[in-house]
C-alpha positions as CSV (number, residue, x, y, z in Angstrom):
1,X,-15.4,-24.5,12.8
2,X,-12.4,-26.4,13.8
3,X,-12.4,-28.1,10.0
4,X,-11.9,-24.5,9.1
5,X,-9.4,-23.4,11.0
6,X,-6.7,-26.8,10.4
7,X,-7.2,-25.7,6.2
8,X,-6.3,-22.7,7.0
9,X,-3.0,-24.2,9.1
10,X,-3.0,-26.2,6.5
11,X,-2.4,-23.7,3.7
12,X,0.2,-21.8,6.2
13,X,2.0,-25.2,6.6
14,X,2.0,-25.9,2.6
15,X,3.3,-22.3,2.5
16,X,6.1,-22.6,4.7
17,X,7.3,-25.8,3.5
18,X,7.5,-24.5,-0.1
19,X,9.7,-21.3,1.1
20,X,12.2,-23.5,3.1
21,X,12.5,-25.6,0.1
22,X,13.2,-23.0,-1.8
23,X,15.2,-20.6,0.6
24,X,17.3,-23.7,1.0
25,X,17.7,-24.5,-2.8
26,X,19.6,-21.2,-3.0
27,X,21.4,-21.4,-0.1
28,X,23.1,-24.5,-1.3
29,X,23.5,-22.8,-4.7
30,X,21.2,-24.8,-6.7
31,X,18.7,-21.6,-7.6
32,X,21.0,-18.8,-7.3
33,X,19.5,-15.0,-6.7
34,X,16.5,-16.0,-4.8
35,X,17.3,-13.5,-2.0
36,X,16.0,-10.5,-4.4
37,X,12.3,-12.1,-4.1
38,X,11.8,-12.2,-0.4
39,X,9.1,-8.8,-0.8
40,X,7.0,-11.8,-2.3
41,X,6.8,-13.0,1.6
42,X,5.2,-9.5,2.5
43,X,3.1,-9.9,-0.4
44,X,1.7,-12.7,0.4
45,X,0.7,-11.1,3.8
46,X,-0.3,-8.1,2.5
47,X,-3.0,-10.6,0.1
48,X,-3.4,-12.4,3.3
49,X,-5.2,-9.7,5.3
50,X,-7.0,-8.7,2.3
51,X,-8.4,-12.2,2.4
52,X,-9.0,-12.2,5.5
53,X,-11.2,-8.9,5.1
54,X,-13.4,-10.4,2.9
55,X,-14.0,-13.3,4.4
56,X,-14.9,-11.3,7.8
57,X,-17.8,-9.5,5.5
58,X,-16.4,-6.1,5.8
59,X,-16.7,-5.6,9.0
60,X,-12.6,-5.2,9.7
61,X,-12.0,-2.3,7.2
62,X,-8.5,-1.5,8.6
63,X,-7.7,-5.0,7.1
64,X,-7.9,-4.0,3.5
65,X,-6.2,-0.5,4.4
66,X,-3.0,-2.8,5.7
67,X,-3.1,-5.5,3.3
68,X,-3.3,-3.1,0.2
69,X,-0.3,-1.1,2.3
70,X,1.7,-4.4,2.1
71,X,1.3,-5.4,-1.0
72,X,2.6,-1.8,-2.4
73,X,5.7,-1.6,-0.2
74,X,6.6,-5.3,-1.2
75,X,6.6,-4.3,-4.8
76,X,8.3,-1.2,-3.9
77,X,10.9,-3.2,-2.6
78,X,11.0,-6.1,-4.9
79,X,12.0,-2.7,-7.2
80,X,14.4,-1.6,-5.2
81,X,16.2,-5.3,-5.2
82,X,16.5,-5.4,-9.3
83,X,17.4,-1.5,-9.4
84,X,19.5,0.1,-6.6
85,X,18.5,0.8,-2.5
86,X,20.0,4.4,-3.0
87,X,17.1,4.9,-5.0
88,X,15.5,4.9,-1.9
89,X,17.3,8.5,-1.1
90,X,14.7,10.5,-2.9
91,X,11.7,8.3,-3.4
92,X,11.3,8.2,0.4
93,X,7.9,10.1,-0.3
94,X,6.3,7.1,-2.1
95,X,5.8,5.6,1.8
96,X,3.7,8.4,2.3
97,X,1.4,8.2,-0.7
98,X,0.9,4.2,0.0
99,X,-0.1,4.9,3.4
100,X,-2.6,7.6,1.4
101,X,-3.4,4.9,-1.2
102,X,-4.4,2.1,1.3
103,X,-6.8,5.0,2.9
104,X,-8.4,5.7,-0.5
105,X,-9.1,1.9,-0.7
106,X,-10.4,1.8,2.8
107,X,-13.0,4.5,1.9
108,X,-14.6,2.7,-0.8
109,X,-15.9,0.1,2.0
110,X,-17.0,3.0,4.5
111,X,-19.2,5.9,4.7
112,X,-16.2,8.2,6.5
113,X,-15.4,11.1,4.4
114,X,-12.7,11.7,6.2
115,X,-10.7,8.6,4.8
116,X,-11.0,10.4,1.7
117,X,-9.9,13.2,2.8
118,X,-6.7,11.8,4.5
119,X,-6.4,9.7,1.2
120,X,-6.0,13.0,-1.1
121,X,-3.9,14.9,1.5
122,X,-1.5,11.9,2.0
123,X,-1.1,11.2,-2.0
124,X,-0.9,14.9,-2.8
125,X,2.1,15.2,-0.1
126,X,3.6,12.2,-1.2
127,X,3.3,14.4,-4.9
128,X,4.4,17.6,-3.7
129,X,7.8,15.6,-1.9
130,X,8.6,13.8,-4.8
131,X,8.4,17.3,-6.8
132,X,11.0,18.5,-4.3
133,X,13.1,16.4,-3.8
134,X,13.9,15.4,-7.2
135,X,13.4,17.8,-9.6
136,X,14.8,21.0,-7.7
137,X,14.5,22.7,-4.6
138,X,13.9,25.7,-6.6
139,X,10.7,24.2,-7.4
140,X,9.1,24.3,-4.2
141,X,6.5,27.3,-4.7
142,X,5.1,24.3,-7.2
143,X,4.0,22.4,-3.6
144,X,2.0,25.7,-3.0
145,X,0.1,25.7,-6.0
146,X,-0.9,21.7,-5.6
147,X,-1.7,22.4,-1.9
148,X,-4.6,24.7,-3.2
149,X,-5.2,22.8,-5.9
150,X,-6.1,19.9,-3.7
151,X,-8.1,21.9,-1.2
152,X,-10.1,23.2,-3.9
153,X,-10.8,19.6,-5.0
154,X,-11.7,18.9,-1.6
155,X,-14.2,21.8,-1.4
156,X,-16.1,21.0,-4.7
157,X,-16.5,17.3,-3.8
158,X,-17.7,18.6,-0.5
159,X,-20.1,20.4,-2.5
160,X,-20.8,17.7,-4.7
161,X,-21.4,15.3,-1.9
162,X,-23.4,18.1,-0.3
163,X,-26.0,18.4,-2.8
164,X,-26.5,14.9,-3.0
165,X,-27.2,14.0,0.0
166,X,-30.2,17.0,0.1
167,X,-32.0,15.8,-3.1
């Protein structure tokens, strides 16, 4: 067990060297714009967790959920360095539909409906912001018609689910 645990400091240590070396090759200007690439850290967390919840044998399922969360906000932001942070200003909702993303992935490795649930409410609010906030505000009814849209999707997978778990 200890074996295991010193590769696994090991692999940290390798890790952390390797940044420094390179954090400190652009700080003294020999690889110059390597501050747009620090989301790569949280990626590598993100992948970490992930990792780490297979490697548990699924029992940690919140792992995946947070993992899969870090790994889209680190992109997100790794956009956001190459493009412009005022972009940020209206695609605020994205946040909103990772958080729903990394519950859709969570269900997959549980039986709770009710991540799925979340999962399609969180995405299709994430949807229904984006609409409004940067098409037009005139085109908030439109948030209406996906809000019954979804519930209806929710009632015929119910229904779905329903009969098969009868036959």
């Amino acid at each position: 067990m200890k074996k295991k645990l010193s590769e696994k400091f090991n692999i940290l240590a390798i890790f952390l060297i390797v940044s420094s070396l390179v954090i400190l090759s652009e700080t003294l200007g020999y690889l110059p714009g390597i501050y747009k690439i620090w989301p790569i850290f949280i990626s590598v967390l993100g992948a970490g967790f992930i990792i780490l919840f297979m490697n548990k044998g699924k029992v940690e399922i919140p792992m995946v959920g947070i993992g899969v969360f870090l790994i889209l906000i680190s992109t997100f932001f790794l956009y956001l360095n190459y493009t412009s942070w005022l972009n940020l200003s209206w695609l605020w909702p994205l946040f909103i539909g990772f958080v729903g993303i990394s519950f859709g992935v969570s269900s997959i490795y549980t039986r709770l409906r009710v991540f799925k649930y979340i999962s399609l409410g969180l995405i299709s609010l994430s949807i229904i912001f984006l609409l409004i906030f940067t098409i037009s505000l005139k085109f908030w009814p439109i948030s209406l018609t996906l809000l019954g849209l979804s519930l209806l999707l929710i009632s015929i997978y119910e229904n779905k689910y329903d009969k098969s778990e009868k036959e």
